[in-house]
N, C-alpha and C positions, 0 to 999 in steps of 0.2 A: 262545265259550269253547273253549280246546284240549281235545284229548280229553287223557282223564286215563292218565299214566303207571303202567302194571305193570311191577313189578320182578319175573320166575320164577325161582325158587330152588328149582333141581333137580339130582340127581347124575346123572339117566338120560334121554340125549341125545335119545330119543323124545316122551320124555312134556314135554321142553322145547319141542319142536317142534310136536306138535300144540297145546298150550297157548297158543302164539306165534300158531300162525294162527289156534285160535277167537277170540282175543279181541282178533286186529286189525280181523276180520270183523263183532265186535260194538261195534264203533267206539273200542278203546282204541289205546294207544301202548304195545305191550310190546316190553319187553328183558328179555333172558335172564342168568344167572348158573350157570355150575355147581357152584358150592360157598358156602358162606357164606364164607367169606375171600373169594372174588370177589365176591361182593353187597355186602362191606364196602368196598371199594376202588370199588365203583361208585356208591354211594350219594351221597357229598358232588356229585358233578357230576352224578347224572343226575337227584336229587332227586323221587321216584317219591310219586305219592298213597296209592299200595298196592303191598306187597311179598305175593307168595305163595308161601311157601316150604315144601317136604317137612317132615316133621320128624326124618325119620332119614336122615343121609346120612354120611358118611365126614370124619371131622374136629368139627368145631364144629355144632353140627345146630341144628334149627332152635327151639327150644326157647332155645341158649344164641345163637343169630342173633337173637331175638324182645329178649331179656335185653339184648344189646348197643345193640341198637337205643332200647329204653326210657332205657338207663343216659344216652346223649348225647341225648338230650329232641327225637328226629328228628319232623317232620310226616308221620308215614307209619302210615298203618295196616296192621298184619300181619294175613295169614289164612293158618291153619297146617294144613295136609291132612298127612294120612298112611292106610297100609291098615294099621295095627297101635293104631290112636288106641283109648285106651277112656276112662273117666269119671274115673278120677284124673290123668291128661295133662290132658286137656282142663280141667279145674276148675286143675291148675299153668299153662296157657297162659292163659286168660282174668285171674287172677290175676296175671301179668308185663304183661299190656298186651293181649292179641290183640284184634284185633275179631271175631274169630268162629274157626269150629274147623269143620273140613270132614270126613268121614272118606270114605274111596274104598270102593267106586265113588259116585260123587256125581252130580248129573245137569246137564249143561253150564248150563242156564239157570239150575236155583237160583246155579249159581258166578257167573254174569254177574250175576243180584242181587243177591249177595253184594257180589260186587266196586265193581259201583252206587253201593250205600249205603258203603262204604268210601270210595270217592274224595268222595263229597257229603260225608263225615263228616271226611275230610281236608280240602278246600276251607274247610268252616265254621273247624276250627281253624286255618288258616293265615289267614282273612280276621282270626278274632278276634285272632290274635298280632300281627297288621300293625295294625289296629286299634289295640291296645294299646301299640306303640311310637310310633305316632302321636301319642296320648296322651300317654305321657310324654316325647316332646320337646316336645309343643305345652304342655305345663304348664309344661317347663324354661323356656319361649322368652315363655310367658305372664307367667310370674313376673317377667321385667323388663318386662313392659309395666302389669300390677295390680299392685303392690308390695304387702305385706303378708303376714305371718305369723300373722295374728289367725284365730280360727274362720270369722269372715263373711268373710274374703275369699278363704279355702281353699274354701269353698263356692261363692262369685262363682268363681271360675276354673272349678272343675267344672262350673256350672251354662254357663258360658260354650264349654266345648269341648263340652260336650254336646249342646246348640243350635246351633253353627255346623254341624254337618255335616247339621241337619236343615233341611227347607226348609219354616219353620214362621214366621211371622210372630213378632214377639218387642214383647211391654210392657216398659221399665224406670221403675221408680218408685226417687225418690232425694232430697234435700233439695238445693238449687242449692249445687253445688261436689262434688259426690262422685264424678265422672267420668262421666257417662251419655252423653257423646259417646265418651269414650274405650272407654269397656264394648264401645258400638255397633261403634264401628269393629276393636275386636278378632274380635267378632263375624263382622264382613265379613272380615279377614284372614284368619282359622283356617275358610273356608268353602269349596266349593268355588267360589265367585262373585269370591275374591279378585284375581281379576286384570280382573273388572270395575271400572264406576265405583262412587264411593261418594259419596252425595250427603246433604248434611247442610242440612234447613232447620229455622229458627227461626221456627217459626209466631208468636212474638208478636210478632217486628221486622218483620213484613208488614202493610204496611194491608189493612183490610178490602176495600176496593173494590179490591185486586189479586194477590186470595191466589189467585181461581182462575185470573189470566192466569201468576203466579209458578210453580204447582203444574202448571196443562194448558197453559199453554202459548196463543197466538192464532196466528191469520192476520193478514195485512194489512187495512188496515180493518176489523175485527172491529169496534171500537168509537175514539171517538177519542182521536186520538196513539198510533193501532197503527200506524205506520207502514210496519213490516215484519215479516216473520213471526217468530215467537217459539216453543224448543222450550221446553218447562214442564219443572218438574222429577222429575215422573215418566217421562216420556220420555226424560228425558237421563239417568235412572239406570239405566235398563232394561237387562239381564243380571244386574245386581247389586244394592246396595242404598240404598234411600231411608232416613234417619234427619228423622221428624219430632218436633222438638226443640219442649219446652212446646206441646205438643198440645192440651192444655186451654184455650189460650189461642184457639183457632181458634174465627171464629162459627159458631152452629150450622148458619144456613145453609151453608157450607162443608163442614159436616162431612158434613152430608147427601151431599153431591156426591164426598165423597173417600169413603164409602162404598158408593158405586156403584161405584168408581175400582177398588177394591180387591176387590168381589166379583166382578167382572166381567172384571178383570184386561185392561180395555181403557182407552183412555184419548181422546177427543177435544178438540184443540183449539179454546177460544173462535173462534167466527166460521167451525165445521168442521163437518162431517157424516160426515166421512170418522176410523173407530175405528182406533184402533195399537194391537196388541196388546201386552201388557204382559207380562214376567217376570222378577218383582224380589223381596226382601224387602223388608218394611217393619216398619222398628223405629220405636217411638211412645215418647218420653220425656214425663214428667212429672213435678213433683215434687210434686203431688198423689194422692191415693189417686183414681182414676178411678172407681173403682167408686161409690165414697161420691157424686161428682162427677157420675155418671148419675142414681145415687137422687135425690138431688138438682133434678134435672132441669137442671144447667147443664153436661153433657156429655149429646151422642147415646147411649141403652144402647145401640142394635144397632149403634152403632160400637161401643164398647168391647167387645160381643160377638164380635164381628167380629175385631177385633185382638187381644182376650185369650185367644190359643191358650197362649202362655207368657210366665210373669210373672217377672223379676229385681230382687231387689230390693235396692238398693244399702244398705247399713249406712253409716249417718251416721261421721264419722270418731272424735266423742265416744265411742263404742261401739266403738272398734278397737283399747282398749288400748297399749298398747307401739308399734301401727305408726305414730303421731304421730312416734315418736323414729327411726325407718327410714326414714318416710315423706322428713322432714325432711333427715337425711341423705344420701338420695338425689336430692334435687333442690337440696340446698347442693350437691352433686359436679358437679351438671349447669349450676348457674348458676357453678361458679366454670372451668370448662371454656371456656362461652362468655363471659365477662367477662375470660377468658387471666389467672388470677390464683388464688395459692392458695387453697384453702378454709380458711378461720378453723375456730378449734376451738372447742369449745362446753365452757364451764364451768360447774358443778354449781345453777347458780344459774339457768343459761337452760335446761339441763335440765328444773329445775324450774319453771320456767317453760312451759316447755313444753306439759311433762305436764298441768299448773293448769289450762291456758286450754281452753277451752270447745269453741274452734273452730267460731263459728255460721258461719261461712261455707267449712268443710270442705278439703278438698284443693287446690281452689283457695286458698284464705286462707294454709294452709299453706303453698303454692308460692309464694306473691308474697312473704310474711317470708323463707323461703329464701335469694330473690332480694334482698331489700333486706338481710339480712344479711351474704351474701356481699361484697354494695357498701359498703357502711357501716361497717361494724365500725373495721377499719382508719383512718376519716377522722374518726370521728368520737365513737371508741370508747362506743358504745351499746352495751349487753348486748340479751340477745335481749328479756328482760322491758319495755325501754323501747321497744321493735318492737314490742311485743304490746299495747305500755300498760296489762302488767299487773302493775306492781312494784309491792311492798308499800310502805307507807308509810311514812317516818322521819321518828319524830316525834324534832326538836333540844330537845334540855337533857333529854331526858324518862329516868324511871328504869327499870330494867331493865325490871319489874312492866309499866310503862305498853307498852312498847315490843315484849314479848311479847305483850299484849292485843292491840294494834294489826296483829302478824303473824297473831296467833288469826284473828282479826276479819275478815282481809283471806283467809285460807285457805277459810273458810267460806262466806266469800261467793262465792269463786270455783268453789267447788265444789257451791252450789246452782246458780249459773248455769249451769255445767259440766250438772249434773243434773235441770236444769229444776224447780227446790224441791221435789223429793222428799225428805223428812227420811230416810227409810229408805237410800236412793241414796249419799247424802250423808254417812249414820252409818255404813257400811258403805265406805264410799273414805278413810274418815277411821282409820276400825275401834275407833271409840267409842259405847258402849251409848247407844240412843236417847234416852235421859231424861239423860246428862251435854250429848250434845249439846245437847238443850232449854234446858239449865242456863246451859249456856256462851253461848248464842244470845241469851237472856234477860238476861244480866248485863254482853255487851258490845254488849246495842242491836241484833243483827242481826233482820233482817226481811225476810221470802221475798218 
């Protein structure tokens, strides 16, 4: 760490002087000013942790230096000495900003702990402002990679930069389609690992009898059709991060084994004796509740103990409100870009369509109608509802009465499915009292 910059701010060329060489002696970095207009002029380039200024000096003193300094919101802590200081000063300097108030004669070393705890107090604020710009461009830069304006996914972003700067293993739990590769890999981007590998396995597309050569990796004849040596993919992710995708899906014996992997942070290859040391994160997806999944006894608990330092948890996209209709038009923008073709416009009927549909199969589902809208529309003129296969019914010859029924009918059902037959869910997205909804359910046949 650099030693920390003093700025003295004095009218009297002695007291400048000796002040310059005690506290280069006590390992800072000073520079001098003789007047507050020179400390003003010096301040932008020399950017000092602590300024310690006289308070009565000729022009602008340092009382109205202190005041300047607070006004343009500088990282610099003041400490304001004077021999005339008494308790209504000091109570007006602590109040403008000072970090502390000195009065002469003072004793060298309380000044150097003074001065101490000022640069430390300066450092923490400057780490936190850097920090917090950090922040808000990684939330600007985040927001096109999670899309949404809903509460859950303002949260997912938070919870997502908040964790990537820690080196913390991370759970995500999520219904298949709600992004949990993509969560992951944000994860590894906004991290300081991001310029390692990122290595993404799907423990359920692996056989059993090759999860531990896929995972550690073999030697040459380890077993047969080892042909040649093989790095696993804990080793091949090592600096940065492994994403083990549908984890639940792993046999137990396996799991035993990537628990060793993972407390030990070493890793041996099948048919090896010889340990590689590991340091990675490991993100664990599932779209089961693991915990339930322990009790249970068909997941390891001292894995999931093991892994569940931090839990994210993805909100199904039925739950995200309005970002079905963002969602959608940001990934029609994206398919009509790569298809080199304009984006179709959406009319009030695929809108609601839209909005209707359930979406059991989430973000993905979403993305793939996107895509097939993009393409389609134009050739074959489908609205979005015939993509979703979920247009209401027209019943031909039938009278107004009947054909209203048949929309009732069709709205309802889409919104129990939508809500998994919650009557309550269902009365309240419709915003009709529970007992007409009954009414109406009753008298056009519907049934949860």
């Amino acid at each position: 760490m650099s030693e920390p910059t003093v700025l003295i701010v004095d009218d009297e060329d002695m007291v400048r002087t000796a002040l310059e060489q005690w506290l280069r002696l006590s390992g800072f970095a000073p520079r001098t000013a003789a007047s507050a207009e020179e400390a003003l002029a010096l301040i932008d380039d020399l950017h000092p942790e602590v300024m310690l200024t006289d308070v009565r000096m000729p022009g602008l003193s340092g009382l109205d230096l202190l005041r300047r300094i607070a006004g343009r919101a500088l990282p610099t802590e003041v400490i304001l000495i004077t021999g005339h200081g008494d308790v209504p000063m000091a109570v007006e300097a602590m109040r403008a900003g000072a970090f502390d108030f000195l009065q002469k004669p003072y004793v060298p070393d309380q000044l150097v702990k003074t001065i101490s705890r000022a640069a430390e107090q300066a450092r923490l604020k400057r780490e936190v402002a850097e920090l917090r710009r950090k922040l808000d461009g990684g939330e600007r830069e985040l927001a096109t990679r999670l899309v949404g304006a809903s509460r859950g996914m303002e949260a997912l972003r938070r919870s997502v930069l908040e964790l990537a700067a820690i080196p913390a293993d991370v759970i995500l739990l999520g219904e298949t389609g709600t992004g949990k590769e993509v969560v992951a890999r944000c994860l590894h981007d906004f991290s300081p690992r991001a310029k390692a590998p990122f290595v993404a396995v799907n423990c359920a597309a692996i056989p059993a009898e090759l999860i531990e050569s896929e995972l550690f990796g073999h030697e040459a004849g380890a077993f047969t059709g080892a042909a040649g040596q093989r790095v696993g993919k804990f080793e091949y992710a090592n600096g940065g991060t492994l994403l083990l995708d549908e984890i639940e899906s792993m046999p137990l014996l396996a799991q035993a084994k990537v628990l060793r992997v993972i407390q030990e942070r070493v890793v041996e290859r099948v048919g090896s004796n010889r340990q590689i040391p590991l340091d990675l994160r490991i993100v664990a997806a599932s779209k089961v509740d693991l915990g339930a999944e322990s009790a249970a006894g068909r997941f390891r608990a001292d894995l999931y103990y093991r892994l569940n330092m931090a839990t994210i948890h993805l909100p199904p996209l039925r739950d995200r409100g309005d970002d079905c209709l963002l969602l959608f038009h940001h990934f029609l923008g994206e398919a009509a870009r790569r298809f080199g073709r304009p984006a179709p416009g959406l009319h009030p009927a695929d809108v609601n369509a839209l909005m209707a549909h359930a979406w059991p199969g989430n973000v993905r589902e979403l993305k793939a109608a996107a895509d097939r809208f993009a393409l389609g529309l134009d050739a074959t003129g489908r609205s979005l509802a015939d993509i979703l296969g979920a247009r209401a019914p027209v019943v031909s010859g039938a009278s107004l009465a009947e054909r209203v029924a048949a929309y009732e009918r069709h709205l309802i059902e889409a919104e129990l499915d939508r809500h998994n037959d919650s009557i309550a869910a269902v009365a309240e997205a419709l915003q009709v009292p529970r007992r007409t909804l009954n009414e109406k359910m009753s008298r056009l046949g519907v049934r949860r």
